[in-house]
C-alpha positions as CSV (number, residue, x, y, z in Angstrom):
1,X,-11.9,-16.0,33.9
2,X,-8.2,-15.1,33.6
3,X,-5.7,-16.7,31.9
4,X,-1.9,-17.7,33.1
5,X,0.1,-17.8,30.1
6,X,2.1,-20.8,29.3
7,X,5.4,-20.9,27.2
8,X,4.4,-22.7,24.3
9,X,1.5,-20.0,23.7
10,X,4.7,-17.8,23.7
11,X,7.5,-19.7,21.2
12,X,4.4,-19.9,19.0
13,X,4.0,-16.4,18.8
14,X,7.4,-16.1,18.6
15,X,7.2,-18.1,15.6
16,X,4.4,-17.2,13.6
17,X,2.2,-20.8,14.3
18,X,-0.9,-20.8,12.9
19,X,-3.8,-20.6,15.2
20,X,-7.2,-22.7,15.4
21,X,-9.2,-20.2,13.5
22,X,-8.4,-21.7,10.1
23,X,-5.6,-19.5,8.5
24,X,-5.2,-17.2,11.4
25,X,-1.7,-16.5,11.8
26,X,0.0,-15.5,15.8
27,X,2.2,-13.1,15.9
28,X,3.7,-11.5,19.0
29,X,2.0,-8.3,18.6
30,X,-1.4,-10.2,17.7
31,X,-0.5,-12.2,21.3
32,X,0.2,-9.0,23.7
33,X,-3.3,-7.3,21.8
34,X,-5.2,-10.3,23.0
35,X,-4.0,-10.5,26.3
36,X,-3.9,-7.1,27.0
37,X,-8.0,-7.7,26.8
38,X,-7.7,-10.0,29.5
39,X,-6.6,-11.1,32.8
40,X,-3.4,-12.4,32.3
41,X,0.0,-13.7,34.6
42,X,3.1,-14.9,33.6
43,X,4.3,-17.4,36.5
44,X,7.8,-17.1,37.7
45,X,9.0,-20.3,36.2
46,X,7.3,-19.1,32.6
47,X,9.2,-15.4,33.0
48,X,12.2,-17.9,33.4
49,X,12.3,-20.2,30.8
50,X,11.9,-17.2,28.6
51,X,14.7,-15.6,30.1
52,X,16.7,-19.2,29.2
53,X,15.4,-18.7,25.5
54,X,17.5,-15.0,25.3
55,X,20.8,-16.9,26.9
56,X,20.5,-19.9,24.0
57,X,19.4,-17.4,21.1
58,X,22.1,-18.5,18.4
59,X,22.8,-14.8,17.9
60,X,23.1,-11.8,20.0
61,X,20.3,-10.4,17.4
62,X,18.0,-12.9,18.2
63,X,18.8,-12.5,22.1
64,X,18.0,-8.8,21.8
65,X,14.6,-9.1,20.0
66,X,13.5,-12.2,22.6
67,X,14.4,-10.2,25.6
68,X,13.0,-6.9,24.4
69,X,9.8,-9.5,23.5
70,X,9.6,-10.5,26.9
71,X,10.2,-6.9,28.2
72,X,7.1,-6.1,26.0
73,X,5.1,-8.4,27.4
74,X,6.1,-8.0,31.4
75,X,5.5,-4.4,30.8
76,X,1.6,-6.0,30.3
77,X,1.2,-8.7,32.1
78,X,2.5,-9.2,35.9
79,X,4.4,-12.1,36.8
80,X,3.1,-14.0,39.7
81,X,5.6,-15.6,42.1
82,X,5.7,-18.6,43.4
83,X,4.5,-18.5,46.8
84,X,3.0,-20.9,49.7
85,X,-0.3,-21.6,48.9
86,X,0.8,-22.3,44.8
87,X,3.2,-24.8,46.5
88,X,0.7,-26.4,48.2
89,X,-1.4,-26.7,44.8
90,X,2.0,-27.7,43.0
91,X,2.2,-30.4,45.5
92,X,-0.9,-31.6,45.5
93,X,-1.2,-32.3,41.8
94,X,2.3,-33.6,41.5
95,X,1.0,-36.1,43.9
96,X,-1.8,-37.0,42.1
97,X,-0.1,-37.7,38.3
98,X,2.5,-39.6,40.1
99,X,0.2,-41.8,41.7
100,X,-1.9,-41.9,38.5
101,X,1.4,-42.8,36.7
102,X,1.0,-39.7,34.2
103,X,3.6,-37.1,35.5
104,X,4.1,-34.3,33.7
105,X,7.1,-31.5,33.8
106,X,7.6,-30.1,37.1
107,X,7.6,-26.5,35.2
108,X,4.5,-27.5,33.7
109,X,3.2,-28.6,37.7
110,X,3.8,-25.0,38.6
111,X,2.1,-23.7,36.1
112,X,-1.1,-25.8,36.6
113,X,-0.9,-25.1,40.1
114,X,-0.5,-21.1,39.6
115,X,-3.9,-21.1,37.4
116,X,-5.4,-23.2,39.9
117,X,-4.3,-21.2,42.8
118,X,-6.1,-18.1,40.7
119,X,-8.8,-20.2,39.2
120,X,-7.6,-19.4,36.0
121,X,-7.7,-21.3,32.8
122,X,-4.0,-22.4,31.2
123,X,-3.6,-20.4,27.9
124,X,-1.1,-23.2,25.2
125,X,0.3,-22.8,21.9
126,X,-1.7,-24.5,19.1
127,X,-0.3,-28.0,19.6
128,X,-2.5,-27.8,22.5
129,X,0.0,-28.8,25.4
130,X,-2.3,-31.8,26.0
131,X,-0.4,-33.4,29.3
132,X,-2.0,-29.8,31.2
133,X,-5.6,-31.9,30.4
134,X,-4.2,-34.3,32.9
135,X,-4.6,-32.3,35.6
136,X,-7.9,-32.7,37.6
137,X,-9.8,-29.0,37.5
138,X,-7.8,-27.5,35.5
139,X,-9.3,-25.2,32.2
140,X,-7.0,-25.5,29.2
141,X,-7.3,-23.0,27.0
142,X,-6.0,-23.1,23.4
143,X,-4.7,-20.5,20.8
């Protein structure tokens, strides 16, 4: 099974986080090594809130070493558009959390919806993203 990579698997690379192997430390390059193993997608909407992380850097340093960071990584992993039949997933599982009364972020929607589309699992950060576990069928799977 593939994996569609989430932002918060990404800003905790980004900044060091330690994994759930006890005292394993993430890294960027650690992060690119592991998905280069598997099959990974960045969804649109993922691809563009890291692009909104290089325009609020607090330095044009820190902009520079994000974007060539996220230039690493689409040079690896493709980016997956969103498209009619995601949208009808995105839809479908808005629907249900709103009806169950446990929304989550519409970014967070697309995301679910992409790795359903693919029947792929979600790949978080190591404070585990736990409102994706809301979403009926949907692997979760944590750094």
């Amino acid at each position: 099974m593939g994996v569609v990579v989430d932002t918060s698997a990404l800003v905790a690379a980004e900044r060091g986080r330690e994994t759930q192997e006890a005292g394993a430390q993430l890294t960027w390059s650690n992060l690119l090594g592991h998905l280069a193993n598997e099959s990974a997608v960045l969804p649109a909407v993922v691809y563009a809130e890291l692009l909104a992380g290089v325009y609020l850097a607090r330095s044009d340093r820190q902009a520079a070493l994000r974007r060539a960071r996220i230039d690493a990584l689409t040079a690896r992993v493709p980016i997956i558009e969103f498209n009619a039949a995601i949208a009808r997933h995105w839809a479908r599982v808005f629907a249900e959390l709103r009806r169950s009364g446990e929304a989550i972020p519409a970014n967070d929607v697309a995301i679910a919806a992409t790795a359903l589309h693919l029947d792929f699992a979600v790949l978080v950060g190591p404070s585990g993203e736990r409102h994706f576990r809301r979403v009926a069928g949907l692997e979760v799977a944590q750094l």
